[in-house]
C-alpha positions as CSV (number, residue, x, y, z in Angstrom):
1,X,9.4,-17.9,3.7
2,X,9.4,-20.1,0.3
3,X,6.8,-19.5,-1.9
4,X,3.7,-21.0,0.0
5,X,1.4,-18.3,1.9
6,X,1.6,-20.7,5.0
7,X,5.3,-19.5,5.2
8,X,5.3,-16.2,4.7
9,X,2.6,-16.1,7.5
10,X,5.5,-17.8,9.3
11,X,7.8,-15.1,8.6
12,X,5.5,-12.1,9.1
13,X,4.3,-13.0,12.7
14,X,8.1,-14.0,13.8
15,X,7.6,-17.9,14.0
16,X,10.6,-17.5,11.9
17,X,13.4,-16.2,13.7
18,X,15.5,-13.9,11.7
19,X,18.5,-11.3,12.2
20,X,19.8,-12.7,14.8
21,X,23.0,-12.4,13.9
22,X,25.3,-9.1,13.1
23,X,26.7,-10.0,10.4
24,X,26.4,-7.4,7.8
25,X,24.1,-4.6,7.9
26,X,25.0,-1.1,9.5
27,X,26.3,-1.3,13.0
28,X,24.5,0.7,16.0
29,X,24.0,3.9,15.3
30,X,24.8,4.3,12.0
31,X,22.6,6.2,9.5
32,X,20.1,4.1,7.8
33,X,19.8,5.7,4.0
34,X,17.0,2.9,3.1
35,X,14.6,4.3,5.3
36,X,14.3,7.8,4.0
37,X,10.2,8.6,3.9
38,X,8.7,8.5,0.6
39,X,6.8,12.0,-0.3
40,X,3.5,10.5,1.1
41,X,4.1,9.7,4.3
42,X,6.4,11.0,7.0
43,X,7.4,8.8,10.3
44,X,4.4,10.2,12.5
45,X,2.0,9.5,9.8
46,X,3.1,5.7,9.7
47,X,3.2,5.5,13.3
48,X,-0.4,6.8,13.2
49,X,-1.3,4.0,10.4
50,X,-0.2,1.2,12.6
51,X,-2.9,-0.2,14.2
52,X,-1.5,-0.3,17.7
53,X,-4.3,-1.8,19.8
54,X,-5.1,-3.9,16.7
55,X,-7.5,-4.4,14.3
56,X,-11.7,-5.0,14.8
57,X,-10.9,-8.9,13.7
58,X,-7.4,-9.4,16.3
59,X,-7.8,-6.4,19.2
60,X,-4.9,-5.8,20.9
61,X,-4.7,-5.6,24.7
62,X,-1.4,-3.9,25.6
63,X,-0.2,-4.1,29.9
64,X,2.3,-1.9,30.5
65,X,3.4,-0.1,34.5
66,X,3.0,3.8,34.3
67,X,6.5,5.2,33.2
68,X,6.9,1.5,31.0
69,X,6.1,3.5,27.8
70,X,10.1,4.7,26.8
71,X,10.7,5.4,22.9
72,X,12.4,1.9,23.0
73,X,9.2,0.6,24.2
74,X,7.1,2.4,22.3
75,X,8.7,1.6,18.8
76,X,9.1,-2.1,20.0
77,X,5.0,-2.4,20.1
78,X,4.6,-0.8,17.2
79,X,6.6,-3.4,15.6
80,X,4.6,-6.6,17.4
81,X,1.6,-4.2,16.8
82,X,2.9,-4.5,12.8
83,X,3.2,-8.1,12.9
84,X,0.1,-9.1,14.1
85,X,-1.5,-6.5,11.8
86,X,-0.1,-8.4,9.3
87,X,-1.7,-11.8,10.3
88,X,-4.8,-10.6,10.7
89,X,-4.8,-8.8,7.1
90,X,-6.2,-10.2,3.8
91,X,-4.4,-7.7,2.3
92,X,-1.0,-6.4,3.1
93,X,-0.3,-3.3,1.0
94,X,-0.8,-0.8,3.6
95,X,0.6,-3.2,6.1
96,X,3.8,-3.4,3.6
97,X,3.7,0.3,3.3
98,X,4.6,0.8,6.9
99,X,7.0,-1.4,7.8
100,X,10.2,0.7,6.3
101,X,9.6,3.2,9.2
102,X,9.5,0.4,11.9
103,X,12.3,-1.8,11.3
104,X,16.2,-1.3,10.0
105,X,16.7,-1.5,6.5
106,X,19.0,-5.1,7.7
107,X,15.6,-6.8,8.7
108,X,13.1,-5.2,6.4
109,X,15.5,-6.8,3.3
110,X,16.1,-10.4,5.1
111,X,12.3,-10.6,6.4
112,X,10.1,-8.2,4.9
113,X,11.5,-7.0,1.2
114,X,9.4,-9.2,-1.3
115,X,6.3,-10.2,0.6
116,X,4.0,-8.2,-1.3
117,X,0.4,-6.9,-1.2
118,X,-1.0,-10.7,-0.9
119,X,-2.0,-11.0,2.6
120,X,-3.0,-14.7,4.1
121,X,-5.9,-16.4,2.9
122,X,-7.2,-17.6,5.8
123,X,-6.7,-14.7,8.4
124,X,-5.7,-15.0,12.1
125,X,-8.3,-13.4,14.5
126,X,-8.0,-12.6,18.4
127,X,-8.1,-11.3,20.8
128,X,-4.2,-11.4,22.6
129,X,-3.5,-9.4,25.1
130,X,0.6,-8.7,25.7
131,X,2.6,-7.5,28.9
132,X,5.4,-5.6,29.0
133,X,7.9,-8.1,31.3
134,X,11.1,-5.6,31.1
135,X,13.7,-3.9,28.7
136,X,17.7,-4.7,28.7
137,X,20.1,-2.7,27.3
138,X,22.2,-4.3,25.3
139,X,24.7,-1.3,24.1
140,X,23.9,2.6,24.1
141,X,22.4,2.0,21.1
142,X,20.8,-1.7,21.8
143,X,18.1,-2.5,23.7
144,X,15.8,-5.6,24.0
145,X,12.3,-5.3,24.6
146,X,10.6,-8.4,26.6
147,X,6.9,-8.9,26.2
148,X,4.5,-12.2,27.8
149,X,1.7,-12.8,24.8
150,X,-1.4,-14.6,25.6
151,X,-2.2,-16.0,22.2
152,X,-4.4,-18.3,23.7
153,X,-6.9,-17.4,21.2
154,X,-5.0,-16.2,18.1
155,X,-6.7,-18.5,15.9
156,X,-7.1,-18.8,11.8
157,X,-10.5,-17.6,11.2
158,X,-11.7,-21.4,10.2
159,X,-10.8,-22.9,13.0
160,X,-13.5,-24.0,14.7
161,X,-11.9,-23.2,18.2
162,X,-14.4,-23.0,21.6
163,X,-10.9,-23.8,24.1
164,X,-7.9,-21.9,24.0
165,X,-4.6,-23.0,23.0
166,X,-2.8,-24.9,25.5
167,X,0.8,-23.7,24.4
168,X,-1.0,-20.1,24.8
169,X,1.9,-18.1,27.1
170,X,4.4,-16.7,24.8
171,X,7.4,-14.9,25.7
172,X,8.6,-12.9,22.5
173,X,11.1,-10.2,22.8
174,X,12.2,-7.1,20.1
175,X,15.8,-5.6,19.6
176,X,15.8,-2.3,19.5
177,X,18.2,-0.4,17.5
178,X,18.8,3.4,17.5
179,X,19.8,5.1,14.6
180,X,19.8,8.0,12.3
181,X,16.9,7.6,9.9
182,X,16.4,9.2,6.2
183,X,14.9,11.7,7.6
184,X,17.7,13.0,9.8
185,X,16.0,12.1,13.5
186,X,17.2,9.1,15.4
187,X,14.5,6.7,16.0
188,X,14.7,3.5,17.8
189,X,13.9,0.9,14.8
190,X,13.7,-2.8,15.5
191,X,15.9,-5.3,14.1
192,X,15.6,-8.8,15.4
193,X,12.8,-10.6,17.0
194,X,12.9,-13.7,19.2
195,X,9.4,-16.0,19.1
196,X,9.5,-17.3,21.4
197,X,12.9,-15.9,23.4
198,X,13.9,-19.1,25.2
199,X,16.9,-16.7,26.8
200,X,14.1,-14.8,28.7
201,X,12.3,-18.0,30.2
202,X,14.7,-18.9,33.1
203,X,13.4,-14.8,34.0
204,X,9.9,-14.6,33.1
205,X,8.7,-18.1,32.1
206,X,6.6,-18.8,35.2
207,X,5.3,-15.4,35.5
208,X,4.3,-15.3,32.1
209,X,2.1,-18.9,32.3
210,X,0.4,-17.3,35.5
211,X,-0.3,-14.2,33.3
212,X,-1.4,-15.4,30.1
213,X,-5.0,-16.8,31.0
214,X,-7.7,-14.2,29.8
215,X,-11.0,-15.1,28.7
216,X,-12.5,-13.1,25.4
């Protein structure tokens, strides 16, 4: 993310991979003081501004198996719902606004702090649609959320597109971390995201290219 708005696109929708690492930060399950709830808006109210099954310019079409929806789950689609929120939006205050109450204080300062209320200038539309392909735990306090994305046509808005993308399957997965928020309550907040998770392809690769073929 340097200074052009073509990069901090990058960054926003994850074609940047970032966090990755552990260094720093607060390990699992520590308290998180940074992402205490300013007077205007408590956790639900956020989770209630995200956009989950996206926006009337890029809908969202979630897949998921009855039971699939666990708070690790849940909190890991509100943060892909967040970052393709933000490439649809032209402006990204209350975009911005929410993302302290989706992601650790560790990914919102190395990704997010800075961006602004400047959205992109030349939007992405949809449709995608996104499966749920599995969870893993990674520690009692660590989990990583697996999803297939058909971005097939995620598209900037002056694109004259009438054939989807051929590189359109997209596996993209979402560390999870649990920890003790401003608020006192332990939330599952991510805190890495892999796009696209190579580590997931020997797994999900093929089922995912099968998948990711819908037609607006």
């Amino acid at each position: 993310m340097r200074l052009r708005i073509a990069a901090i696109v990058a960054v926003l929708t994850g074609l940047v991979v970032a966090g990755c690492t552990d260094d720093g930060g607060d390990p699992p399950g520590s308290a998180s003081p940074g992402l205490s709830a300013p007077p205007s808006m408590t956790f639900e109210e956020a989770y209630q501004r995200v956009p989950l099954d996206g926006t009337s310019g890029l809908k969202i079409f979630w897949e998921l198996p009855e039971g699939a929806d666990t708070d690790e789950v849940l909190g890991a689609r509100r943060a892909l719902a967040h970052v393709y929120w933000g490439s649809n939006a032209v402006d990204w205050t209350p975009v911005m606004a929410t993302s302290r109450f989706l992601f650790t204080e560790r990914y919102y300062q190395q990704v997010l702090a800075g961006l602004g209320g400047s959205g992109a200038g030349d939007p992405y539309i949809g449709p995608i649609w996104v499966r749920f392909m599995g969870v893993e735990k990674l520690g009692p306090d660590q989990a990583r959320v697996t999803f297939c994305t058909d971005i097939g046509w995620w598209f900037q808005s002056s694109w004259d597109k009438t054939d989807p993308r051929k590189d359109r399957a997209n596996l993209e997965s979402v560390v999870m971390e649990n920890v003790t928020t401003g608020d006192g309550e332990r939330r599952w907040l991510a805190d890495q995201r892999w796009n696209p998770d190579a580590d997931r392809a020997p797994e999900y690769g093929a089922q995912c290219s099968d998948w990711a073929r819908h037609t607006p």
